[in-house]
C-alpha positions, 0 to 999 in steps of 0.5 A, spaced: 109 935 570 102 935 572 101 931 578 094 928 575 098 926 568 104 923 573 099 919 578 095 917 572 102 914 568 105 912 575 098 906 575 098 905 568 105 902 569 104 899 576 098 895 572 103 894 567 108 891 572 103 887 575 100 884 568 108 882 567 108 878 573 102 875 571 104 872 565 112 871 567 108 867 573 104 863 568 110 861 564 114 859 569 107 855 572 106 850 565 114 850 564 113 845 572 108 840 569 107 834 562 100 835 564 096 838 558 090 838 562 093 841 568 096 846 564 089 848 560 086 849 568 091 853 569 091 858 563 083 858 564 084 860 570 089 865 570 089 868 563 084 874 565 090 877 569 094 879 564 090 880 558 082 881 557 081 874 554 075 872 556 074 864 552 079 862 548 080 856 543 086 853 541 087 848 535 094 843 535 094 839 529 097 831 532 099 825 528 092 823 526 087 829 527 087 835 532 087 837 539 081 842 541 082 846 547 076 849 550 076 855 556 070 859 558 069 860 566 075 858 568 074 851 565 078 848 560 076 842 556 079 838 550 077 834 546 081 830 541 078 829 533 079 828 526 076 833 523 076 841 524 069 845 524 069 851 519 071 855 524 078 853 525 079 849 518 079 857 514 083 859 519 088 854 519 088 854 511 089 862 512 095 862 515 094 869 518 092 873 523 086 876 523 082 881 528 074 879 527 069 885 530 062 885 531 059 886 525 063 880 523 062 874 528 055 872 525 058 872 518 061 865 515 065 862 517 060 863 525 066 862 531 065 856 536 058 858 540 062 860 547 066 865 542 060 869 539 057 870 546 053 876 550 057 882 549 063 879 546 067 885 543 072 882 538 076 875 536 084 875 535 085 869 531 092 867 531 096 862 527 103 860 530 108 858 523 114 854 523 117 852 517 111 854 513 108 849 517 102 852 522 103 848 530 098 851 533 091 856 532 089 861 537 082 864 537 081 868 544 075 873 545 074 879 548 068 881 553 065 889 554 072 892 552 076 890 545 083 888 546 088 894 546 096 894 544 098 891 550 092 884 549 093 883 543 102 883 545 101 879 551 096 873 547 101 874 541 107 873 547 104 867 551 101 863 545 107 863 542 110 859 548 104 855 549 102 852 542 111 850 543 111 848 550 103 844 548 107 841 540 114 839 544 109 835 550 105 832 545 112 830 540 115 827 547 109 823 548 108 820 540 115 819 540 114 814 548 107 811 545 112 809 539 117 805 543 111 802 547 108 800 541 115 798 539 115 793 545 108 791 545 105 791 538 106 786 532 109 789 527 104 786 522 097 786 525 098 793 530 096 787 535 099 785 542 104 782 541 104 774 544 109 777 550 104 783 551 097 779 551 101 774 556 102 780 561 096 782 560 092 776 561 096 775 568 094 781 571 087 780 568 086 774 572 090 777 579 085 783 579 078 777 578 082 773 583 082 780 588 075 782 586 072 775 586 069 775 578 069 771 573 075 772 567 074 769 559 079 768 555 078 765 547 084 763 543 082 762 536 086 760 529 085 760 522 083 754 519 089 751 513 093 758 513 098 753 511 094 752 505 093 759 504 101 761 504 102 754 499 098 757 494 097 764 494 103 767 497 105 769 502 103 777 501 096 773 501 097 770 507 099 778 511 093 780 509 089 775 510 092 776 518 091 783 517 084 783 515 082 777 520 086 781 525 082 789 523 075 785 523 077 782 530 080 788 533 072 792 530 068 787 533 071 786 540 068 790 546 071 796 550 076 793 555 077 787 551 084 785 550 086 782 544 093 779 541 097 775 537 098 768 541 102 765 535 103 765 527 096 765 526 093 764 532 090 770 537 089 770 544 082 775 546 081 776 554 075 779 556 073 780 563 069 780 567 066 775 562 062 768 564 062 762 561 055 763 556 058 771 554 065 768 553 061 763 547 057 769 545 063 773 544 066 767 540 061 765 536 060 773 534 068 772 532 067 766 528 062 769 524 065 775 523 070 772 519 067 767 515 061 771 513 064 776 508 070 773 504 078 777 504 081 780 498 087 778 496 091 783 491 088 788 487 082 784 483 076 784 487 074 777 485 079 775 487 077 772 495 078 767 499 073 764 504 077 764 511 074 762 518 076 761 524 077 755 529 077 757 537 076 755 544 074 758 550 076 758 557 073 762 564 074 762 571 069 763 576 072 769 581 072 765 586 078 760 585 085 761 584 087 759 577 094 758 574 094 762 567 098 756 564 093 751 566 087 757 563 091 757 557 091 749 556 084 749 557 083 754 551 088 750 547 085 744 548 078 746 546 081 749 540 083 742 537 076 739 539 075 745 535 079 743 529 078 735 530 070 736 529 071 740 522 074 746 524 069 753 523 066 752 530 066 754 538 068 749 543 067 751 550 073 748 554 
């Protein structure tokens, strides 16, 4: 054999060797961690090793809505969403690899912006199906160079395993967010269960005490729900807690923590949060309910008029507070509430 064609095909396997090891390496590494963040810093840092991809996506369909990932530079950014671009939505529904060349990228539908950049070459897309179900789609692009036999073998090999590990991360965490909800949630409103609101309020008001800042909690009841249950029903009265509770949960602001105290009383504890923001916030509840009648079953004239009554309680951050003696205030303000004709804020 020619010496020049031995040491030409002596490299080609040394650089295949080496792309091996790289990607073999790279398995093992995202096999160590649950971290779906980590992992994606990882591929888009190391992916350049075995396969010339220069930016990649990757579409993992969850529960509700989609994992995008994004890497380009090295970096890697997820974002979670509802609704796909046009992009990933016909790949999806397609189903099938598909190579897009040049003359391509600019037709429709158009690649995300960081797969259609200065000198891409071409874009393997590639659905991975099981069970006629697609789990994952990739899109990886090629700069200078188009992808060759082996590229196109090792992004197949790799997103195969990634799009699995990812969906098996993703299942794990469903299945323990739905334990946790099981253990902390009300069954019938989707809010904190009365065991969960209680922690959640103590440790609240251990971190205002620590930080000297003021803590506000509302507790709120629906006025005559016992008459509601009487003459509607009691189908009526869960969906007149199911709708006080999705308005509620709508209105409430970032940080806000809010949980069902009782049968139809609800617990809202909010901080930081003086005295005058914690009436602001009640009033706000307040009005929400009452300005806008519930539908009960399916005949749209067939609504009631619900309201609330609540009282307030704060603590200053300065003093320490026992979150009975909190919540007793909050009580006691709620019936001052109820005894002056209900649908009305008291500030205990």
């Amino acid at each position: 054999m020619d010496n020049g064609l031995t040491s030409s095909w002596q490299e080609r396997t040394a650089q295949q060797l080496v792309r091996y090891e790289a990607i073999f390496k790279l398995l093992d590494e995202i096999q160590q961690t649950e971290h779906i963040e980590q992992i994606a810093r990882r591929i888009a840092q190391h992916w350049k090793y075995f396969a010339n991809v220069t930016c990649w996506r990757l579409v993992l369909p969850k529960e509700e809505g989609f994992l995008v990932i994004d890497g380009y530079r090295g970096e890697a950014q997820l974002a979670s969403v509802l609704t796909l671009d046009a992009w990933d939505a016909w790949h999806l529904s397609q189903q099938k690899p598909r190579l897009v060349r040049p003359a391509e990228l600019f037709a429709p539908p158009s690649p995300p912006e960081h797969l259609a950049g200065t000198a891409i070459t071409e874009i393997q897309v590639q659905p991975f199906v099981r069970l006629g179900h697609c789990t994952g789609l990739l899109s990886t692009a090629a700069r200078h160079e188009p992808f060759n036999e082996l590229d196109i073998k090792f992004i197949r090999l790799f997103g195969s395993h990634l799009v699995d590990r990812l969906s098996s991360i993703e299942l794990r965490r469903q299945a323990m967010q739905a334990l946790v909800d099981k253990a902390t949630r009300d069954a019938l409103t989707g809010l904190l269960n009365r065991g969960a609101i209680i922690e959640q309020l103590d440790r609240q008001l251990a971190q205002t005490i620590s930080c000297g800042t003021p803590l506000g909690i509302i507790l709120a009841d629906i006025d005559f729900f016992k008459v509601i249950n009487d003459n509607h029903g009691h189908l009526a009265g869960d969906e007149v807690l199911r709708e006080v509770s999705r308005r509620l949960r709508a209105h409430a602001f970032s940080g806000d923590s809010l949980g069902r105290y009782g049968g139809e009383e609800f617990l809202f504890v909010i901080a930081p949060c003086g005295a005058e923001e914690v009436e602001k916030a009640a009033e706000r509840f307040r009005r929400i309910v009452a300005n806008t009648p519930i539908q009960i079953g399916p005949d749209p004239h067939q609504a009631l008029t619900v309201t609330l009554s609540l009282g307030t309680a704060t603590t200053s951050g300065h003093e320490c507070h026992r979150l009975e003696e909190l919540i007793k205030r909050a009580d006691d303000a709620l019936y001052l509430s109820k005894g002056a004709g209900r649908n009305r804020v008291t500030i205990g």
